[in-house]
C-alpha positions as CSV (number, residue, x, y, z in Angstrom):
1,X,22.2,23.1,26.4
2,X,21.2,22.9,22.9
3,X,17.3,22.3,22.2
4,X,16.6,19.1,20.1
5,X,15.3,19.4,17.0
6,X,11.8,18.0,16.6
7,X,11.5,15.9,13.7
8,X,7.3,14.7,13.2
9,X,6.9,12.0,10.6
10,X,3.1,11.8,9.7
11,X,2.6,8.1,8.4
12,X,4.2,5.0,8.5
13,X,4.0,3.2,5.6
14,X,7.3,2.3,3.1
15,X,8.8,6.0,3.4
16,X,7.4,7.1,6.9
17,X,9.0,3.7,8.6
18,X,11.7,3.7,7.0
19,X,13.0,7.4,7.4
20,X,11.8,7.0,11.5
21,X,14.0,4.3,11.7
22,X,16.9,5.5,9.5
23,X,16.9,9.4,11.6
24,X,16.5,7.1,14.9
25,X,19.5,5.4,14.1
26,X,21.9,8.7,13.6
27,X,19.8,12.0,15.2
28,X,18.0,9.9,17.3
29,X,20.8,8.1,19.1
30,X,23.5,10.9,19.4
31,X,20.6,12.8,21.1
32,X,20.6,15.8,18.3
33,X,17.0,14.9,17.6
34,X,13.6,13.8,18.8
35,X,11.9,11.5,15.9
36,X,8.2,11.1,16.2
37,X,6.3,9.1,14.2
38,X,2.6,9.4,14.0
39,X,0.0,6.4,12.5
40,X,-3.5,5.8,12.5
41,X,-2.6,1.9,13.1
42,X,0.0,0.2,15.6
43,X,1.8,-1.9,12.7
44,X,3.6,-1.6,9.4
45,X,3.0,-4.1,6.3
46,X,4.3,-3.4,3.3
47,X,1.8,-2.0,0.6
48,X,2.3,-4.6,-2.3
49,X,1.3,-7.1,-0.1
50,X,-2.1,-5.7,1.2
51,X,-4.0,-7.8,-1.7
52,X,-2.4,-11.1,-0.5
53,X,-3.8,-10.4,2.8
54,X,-7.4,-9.7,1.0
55,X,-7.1,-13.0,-0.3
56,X,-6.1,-14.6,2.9
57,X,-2.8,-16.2,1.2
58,X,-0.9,-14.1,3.5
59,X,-1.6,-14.0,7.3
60,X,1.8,-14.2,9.3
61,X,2.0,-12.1,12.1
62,X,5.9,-11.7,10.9
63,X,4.7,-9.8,7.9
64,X,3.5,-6.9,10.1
65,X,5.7,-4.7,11.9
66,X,4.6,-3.1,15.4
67,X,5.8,-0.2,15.4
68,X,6.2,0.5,19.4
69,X,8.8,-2.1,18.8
70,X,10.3,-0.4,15.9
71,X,10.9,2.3,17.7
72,X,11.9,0.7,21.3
73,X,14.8,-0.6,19.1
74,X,15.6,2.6,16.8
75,X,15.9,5.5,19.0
76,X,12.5,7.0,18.0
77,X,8.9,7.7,19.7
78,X,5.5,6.1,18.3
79,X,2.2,7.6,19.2
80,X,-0.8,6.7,17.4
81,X,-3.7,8.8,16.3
82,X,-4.5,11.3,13.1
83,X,-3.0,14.8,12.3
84,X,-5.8,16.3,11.5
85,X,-4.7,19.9,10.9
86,X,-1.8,22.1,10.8
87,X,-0.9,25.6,12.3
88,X,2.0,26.4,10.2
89,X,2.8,29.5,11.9
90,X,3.3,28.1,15.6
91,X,5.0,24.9,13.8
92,X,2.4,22.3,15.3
93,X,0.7,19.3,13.9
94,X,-3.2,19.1,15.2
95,X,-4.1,15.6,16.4
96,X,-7.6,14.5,16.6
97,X,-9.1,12.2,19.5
98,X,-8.1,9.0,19.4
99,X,-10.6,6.4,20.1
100,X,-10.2,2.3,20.6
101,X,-12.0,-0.3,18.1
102,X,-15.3,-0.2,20.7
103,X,-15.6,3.2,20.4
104,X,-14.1,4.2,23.9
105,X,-11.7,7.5,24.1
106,X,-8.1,6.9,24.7
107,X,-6.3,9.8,24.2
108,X,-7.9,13.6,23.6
109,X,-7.1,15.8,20.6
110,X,-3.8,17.5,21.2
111,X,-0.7,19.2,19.4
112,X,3.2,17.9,18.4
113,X,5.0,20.8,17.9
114,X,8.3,20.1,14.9
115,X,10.8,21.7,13.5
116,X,10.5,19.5,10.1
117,X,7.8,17.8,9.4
118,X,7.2,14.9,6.9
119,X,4.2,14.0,5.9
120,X,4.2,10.4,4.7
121,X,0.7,9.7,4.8
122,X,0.5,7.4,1.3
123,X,-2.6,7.0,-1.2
124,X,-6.0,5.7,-1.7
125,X,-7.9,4.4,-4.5
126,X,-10.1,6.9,-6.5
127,X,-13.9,6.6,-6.6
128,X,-14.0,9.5,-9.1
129,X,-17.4,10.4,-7.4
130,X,-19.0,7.4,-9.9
131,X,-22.5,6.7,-7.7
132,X,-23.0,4.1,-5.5
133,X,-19.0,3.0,-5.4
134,X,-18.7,5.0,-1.5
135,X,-22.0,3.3,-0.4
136,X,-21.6,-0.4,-2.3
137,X,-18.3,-1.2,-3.0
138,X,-14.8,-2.6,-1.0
139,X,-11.5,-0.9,-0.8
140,X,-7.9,-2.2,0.0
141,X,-6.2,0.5,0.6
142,X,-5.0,-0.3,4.2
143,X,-4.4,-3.8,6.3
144,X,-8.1,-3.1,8.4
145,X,-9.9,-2.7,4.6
146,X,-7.9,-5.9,3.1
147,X,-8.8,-7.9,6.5
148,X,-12.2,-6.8,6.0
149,X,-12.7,-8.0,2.8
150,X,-11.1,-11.2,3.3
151,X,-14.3,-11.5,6.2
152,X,-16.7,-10.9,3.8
153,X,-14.5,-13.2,0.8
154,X,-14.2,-16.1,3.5
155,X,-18.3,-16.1,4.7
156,X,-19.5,-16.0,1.2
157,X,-17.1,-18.5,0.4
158,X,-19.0,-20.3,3.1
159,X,-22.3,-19.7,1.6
160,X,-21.3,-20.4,-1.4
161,X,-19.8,-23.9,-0.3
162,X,-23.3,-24.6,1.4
163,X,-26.1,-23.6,-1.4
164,X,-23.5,-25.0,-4.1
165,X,-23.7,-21.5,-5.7
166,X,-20.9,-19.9,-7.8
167,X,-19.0,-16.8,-6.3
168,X,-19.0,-13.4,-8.2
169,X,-16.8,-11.2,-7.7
170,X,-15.7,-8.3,-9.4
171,X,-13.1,-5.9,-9.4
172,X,-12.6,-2.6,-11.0
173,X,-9.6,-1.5,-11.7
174,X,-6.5,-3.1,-14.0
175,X,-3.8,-1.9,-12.5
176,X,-1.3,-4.5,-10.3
177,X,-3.4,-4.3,-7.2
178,X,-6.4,-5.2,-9.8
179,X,-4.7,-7.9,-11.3
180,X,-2.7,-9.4,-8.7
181,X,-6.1,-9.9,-6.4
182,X,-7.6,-11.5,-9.4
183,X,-4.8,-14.0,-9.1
184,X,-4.5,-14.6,-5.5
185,X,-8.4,-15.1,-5.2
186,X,-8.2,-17.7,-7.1
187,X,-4.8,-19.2,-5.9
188,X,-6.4,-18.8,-2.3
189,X,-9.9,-21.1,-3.6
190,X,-7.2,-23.8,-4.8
191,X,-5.9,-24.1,-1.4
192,X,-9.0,-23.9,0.3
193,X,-10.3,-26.9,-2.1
194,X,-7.6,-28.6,0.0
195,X,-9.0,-28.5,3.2
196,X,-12.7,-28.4,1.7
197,X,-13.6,-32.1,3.9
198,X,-13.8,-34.2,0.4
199,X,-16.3,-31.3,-0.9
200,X,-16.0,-29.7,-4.3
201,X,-15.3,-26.3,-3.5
202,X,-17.5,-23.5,-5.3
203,X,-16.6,-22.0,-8.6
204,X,-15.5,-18.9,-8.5
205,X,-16.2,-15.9,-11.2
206,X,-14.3,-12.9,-11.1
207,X,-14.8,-10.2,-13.6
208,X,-11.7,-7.5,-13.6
209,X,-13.0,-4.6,-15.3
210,X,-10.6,-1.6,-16.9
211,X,-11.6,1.5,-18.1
212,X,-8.4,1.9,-20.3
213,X,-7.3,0.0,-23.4
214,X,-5.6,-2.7,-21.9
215,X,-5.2,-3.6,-18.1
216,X,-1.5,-2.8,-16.2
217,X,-0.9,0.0,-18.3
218,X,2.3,1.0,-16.1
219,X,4.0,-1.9,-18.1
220,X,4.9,-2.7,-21.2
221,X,2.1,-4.0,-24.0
222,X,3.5,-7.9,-23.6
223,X,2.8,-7.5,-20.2
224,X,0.4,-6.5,-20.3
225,X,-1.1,-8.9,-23.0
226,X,0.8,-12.2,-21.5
227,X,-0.6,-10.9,-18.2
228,X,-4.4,-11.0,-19.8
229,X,-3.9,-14.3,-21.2
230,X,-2.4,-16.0,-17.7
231,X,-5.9,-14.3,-16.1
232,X,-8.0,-15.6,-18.7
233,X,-6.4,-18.9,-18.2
234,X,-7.2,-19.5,-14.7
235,X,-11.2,-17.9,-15.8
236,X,-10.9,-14.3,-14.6
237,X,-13.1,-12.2,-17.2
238,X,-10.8,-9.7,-18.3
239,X,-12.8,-6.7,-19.5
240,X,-10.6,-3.4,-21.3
241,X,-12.3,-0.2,-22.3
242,X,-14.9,-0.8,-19.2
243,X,-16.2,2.4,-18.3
244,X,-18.1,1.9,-14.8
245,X,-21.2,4.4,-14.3
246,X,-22.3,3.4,-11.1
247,X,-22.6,1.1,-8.7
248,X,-25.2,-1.5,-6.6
249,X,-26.1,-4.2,-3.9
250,X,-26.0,-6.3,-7.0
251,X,-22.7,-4.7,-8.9
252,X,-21.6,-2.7,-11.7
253,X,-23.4,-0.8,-14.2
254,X,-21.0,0.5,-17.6
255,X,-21.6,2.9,-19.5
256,X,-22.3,0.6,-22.1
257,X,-25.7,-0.4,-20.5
258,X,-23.7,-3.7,-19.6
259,X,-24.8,-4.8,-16.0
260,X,-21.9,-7.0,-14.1
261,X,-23.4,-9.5,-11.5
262,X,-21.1,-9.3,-8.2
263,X,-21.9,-10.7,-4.9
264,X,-18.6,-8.7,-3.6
265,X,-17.2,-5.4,-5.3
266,X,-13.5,-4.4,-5.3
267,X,-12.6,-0.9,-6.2
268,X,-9.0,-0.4,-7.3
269,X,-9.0,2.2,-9.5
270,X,-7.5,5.9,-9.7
271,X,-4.8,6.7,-7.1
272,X,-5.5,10.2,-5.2
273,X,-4.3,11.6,-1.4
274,X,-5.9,11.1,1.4
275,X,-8.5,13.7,2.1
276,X,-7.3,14.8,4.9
277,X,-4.4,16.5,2.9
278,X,-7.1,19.4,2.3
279,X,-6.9,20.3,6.1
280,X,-2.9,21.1,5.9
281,X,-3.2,24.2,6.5
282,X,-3.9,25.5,3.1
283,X,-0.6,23.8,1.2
284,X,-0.9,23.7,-2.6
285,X,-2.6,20.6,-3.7
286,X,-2.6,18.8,-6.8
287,X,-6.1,17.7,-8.8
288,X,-5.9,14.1,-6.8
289,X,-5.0,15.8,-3.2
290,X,-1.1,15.3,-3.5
291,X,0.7,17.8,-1.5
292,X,3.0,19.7,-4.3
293,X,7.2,19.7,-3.6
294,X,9.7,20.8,-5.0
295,X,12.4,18.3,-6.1
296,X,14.2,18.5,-2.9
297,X,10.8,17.0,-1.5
298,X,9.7,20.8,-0.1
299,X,6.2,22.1,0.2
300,X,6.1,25.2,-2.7
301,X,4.4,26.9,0.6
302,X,6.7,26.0,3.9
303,X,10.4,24.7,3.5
304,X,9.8,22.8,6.7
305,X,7.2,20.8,5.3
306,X,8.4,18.1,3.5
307,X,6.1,15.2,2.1
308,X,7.2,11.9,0.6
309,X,6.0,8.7,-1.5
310,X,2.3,8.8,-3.2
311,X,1.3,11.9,-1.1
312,X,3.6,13.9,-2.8
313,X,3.6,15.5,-6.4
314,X,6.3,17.4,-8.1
315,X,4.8,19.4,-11.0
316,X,8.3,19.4,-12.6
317,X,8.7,15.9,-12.4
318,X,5.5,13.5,-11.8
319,X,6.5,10.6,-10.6
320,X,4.2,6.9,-10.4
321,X,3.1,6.0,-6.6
322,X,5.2,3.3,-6.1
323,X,7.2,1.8,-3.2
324,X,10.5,2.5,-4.9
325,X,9.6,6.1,-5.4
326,X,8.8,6.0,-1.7
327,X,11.7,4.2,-0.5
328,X,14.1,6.7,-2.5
329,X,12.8,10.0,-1.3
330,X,12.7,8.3,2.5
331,X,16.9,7.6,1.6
332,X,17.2,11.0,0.5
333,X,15.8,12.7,3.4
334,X,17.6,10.5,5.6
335,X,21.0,11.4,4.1
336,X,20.2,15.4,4.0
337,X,17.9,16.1,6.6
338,X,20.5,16.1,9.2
339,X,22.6,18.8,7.8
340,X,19.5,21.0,6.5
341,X,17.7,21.0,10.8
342,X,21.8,21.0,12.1
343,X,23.5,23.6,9.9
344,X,21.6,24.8,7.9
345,X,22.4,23.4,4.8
346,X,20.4,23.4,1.5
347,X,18.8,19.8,0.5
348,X,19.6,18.7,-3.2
349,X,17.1,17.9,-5.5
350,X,16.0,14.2,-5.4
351,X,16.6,12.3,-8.3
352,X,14.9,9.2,-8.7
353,X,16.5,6.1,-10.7
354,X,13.9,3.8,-12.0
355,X,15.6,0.5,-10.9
356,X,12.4,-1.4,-13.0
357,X,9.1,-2.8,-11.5
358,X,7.8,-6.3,-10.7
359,X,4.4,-8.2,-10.9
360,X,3.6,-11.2,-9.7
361,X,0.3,-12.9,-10.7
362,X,0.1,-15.2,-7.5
363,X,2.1,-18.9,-8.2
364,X,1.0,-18.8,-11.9
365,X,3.5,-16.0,-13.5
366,X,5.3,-12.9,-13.2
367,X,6.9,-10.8,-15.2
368,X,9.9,-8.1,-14.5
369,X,10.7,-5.0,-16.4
370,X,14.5,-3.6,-16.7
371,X,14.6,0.4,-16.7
372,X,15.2,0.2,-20.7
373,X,11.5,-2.0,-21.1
374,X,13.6,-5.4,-21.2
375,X,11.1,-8.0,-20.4
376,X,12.3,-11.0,-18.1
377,X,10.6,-13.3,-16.3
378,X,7.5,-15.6,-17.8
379,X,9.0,-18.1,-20.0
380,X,9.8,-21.8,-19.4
381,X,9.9,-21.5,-15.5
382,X,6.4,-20.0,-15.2
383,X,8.0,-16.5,-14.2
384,X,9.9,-18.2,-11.5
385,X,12.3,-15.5,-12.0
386,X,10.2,-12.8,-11.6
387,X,7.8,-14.2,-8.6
388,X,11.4,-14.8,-6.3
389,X,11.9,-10.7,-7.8
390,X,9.1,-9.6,-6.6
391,X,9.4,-11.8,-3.2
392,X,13.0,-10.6,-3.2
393,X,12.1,-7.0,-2.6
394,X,10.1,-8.2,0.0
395,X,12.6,-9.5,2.2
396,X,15.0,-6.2,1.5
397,X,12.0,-4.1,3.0
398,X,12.4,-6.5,5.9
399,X,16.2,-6.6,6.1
400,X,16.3,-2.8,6.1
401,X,14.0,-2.3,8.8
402,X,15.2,-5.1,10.9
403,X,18.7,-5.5,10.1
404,X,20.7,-8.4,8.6
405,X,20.0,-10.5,11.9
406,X,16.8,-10.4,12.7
407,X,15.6,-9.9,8.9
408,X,17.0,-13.5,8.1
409,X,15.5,-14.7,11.1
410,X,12.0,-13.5,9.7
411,X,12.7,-15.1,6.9
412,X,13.4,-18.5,8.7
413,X,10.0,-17.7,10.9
414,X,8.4,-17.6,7.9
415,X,9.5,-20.6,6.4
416,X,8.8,-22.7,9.3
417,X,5.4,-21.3,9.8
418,X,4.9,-22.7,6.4
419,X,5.5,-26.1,7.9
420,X,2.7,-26.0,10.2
421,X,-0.1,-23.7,9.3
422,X,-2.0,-23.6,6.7
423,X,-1.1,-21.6,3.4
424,X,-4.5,-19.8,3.3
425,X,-6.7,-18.0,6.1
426,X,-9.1,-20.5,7.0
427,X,-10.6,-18.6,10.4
């Protein structure tokens, strides 16, 4: 009997999940392949979201994915932990120990052994070593650091209600996590006004500070400059050309000598790897930690290392760390990996097609790009358009991994839990 091929997908996040569940589906139910996926957490959201969840305005149990039951469905395996390290030679992934939220060891450091492996293990924001940002300030890069701020948002909310105080908060960074938290911080103290017991709720300051000329700089200028006004509208201090220096209990210094007052600090800037990247056993690295690919999504070091989404770089061909870039490359591998493990056949260089990009400024506007620039979205409706877009994508992330059944069915979920609970994380 023919040995299975061992297929290791490091990461589940847009392009991990979907690949697992896409190779489960076809290698992974004839039985020519055992898919395992490895992730530091036991569900899947999907990235765009994680600054709704920081704002509390999303909190459905539907918009996570577990991904035992992913798998129990899709013909693959699920183990959680960390690869830590590689041994490229022996073809085996290093896990370290994995250890339960009270500390307590659940499974010792061991080894997966693959025949391809794809490394999926997505981005973080970038500190750029400015002092005092590690030690002072909040990241969203993950569902545990958005929940976590939106601890810290909802108690000084709290405090804030009780001393009659207003609550600063600033953000650094102008890209569309930057910009859409700005927005769903203050949609989010709208709806808790609701449910405030006849109280005036707090006012709420938030400062969004870019170091660039103008903040999403990934879109076109009356986007970006329609997107500045909506902010200013509902009071965000929109700050361009804001060079942070450093960082405190009390918030941001610039480099201007200006000092920002922030009871809670959001950093959103820079994208760069994963640290843990540099312990790959010794695979070419970008300057930010990306692994670097060919176009047919190859380490330039080991042809059975493949990595994916914002992990990955191709020198050739930079690409911006989106979920549609992700998505595409998981599609490709899906298609080619198959032949490339089974019969050796060569995998063709992946071409992405910019399909455009969405942002959605919470329930106050949004705005759509077409791949030619073509703006739509933020006229007469209020960017109705454009917010049911960006939601759109949403629900094809959910239909794909679900399938047409059960993905309508979440849907449905979702609109009845609407009926019920309330639209904002109250506890």
């Amino acid at each position: 009997m023919n040995k299975k091929s061992e297929i290791l997908i490091v990461g589940g996040g847009v392009a991990g999940l979907a690949l697992a569940t896409r190779l489960g589906q076809t290698m992974g139910r004839l039985g020519q392949a055992r898919i395992t996926l490895i992730d530091k957490s036991f569900s899947h959201v999907w990235k765009p979201m994680l600054h709704c969840f920081a704002a509390g305005t999303a909190q459905n149990e539907n918009d996570r994915i577990s991904f035992m039951a992913q798998a129990s469905r899709h013909h693959f395996e699920f183990w959680p932990g960390e690869v830590i390290g590689l041994d490229r030679e022996k073809r085996q992934a290093v896990l370290g120990p994995f250890h339960a939220s009270d500390g307590a060891l659940v499974l010792e450091g061991r080894t997966v052994n693959y025949d391809a492996l794809i490394l999926s293990i997505g981005s973080c924001a970038n500190d750029f070593r400015t002092p005092g940002v590690a030690e002072h300030c909040l990241f969203i890069d993950n569902l545990v650091e958005a929940n976590g701020f939106n601890e810290k948002f909802r108690m000084e909310l709290l405090r804030a209600y009780d001393g009659g105080n207003e609550l600063d908060i600033a953000i650094v960074g102008g890209g569309a996590t930057g910009t859409q938290l700005a927005a769903e911080l203050h949609k989010a103290l709208e709806i808790v006004g609701l449910h405030s017991f006849a109280q005036t709720p707090p006012s709420l300051k938030v400062t969004l500070l870019e170091a660039g000329p103008r903040i999403l700089p990934a879109f076109p200028e009356a986007v970006s400059e329609a997107a500045k006004k909506q902010l200013e509208n509902i009071k965000v201090d929109v700050r361009t050309s804001a060079m942070v220096s450093g960082a405190d209990e009390t918030g941001f210094s610039l480099k201007d000598g200006t000092h920002i007052p922030a009871r809670l600090r959001v950093w959103a800037a820079g994208v760069k790897a994963p640290e843990v990247t540099t312990g790959f056993g010794g695979l070419s690295l970008s300057r930010s930690g990306q692994i670097l690919v060919h176009p047919t999504l190859q380490s330039v070091d080991d042809p059975a290392i493949f990595a994916v989404g914002d992990c990955s770089y191709i020198a050739s061909e930079p690409l911006p760390p989106t979920a549609q870039v992700a998505r595409q490359q998981a599609h490709h591998l899906a298609r080619h990996l198959p032949g490339w493990l089974l019969n050796q056949r060569e995998i063709p260089s992946c071409v992405f097609r910019n399909k455009g990009a969405i942002i959605a400024l919470g329930d106050y506007n949004g705005w759509g790009t077409l791949p030619g620039g073509t703006v739509f979205g933020g006229g007469a409706l209020k960017g109705l358009t454009a917010r049911l877009g960006h939601e759109m994508l949403y629900r094809q992330h959910q239909i794909e991994l679900y399938g047409w059944y059960r993905g309508l069915m979440s849907c449905l979920a979702d609109w009845i839990d609407t009926l019920v609970r309330p639209s904002v994380r109250l506890d």
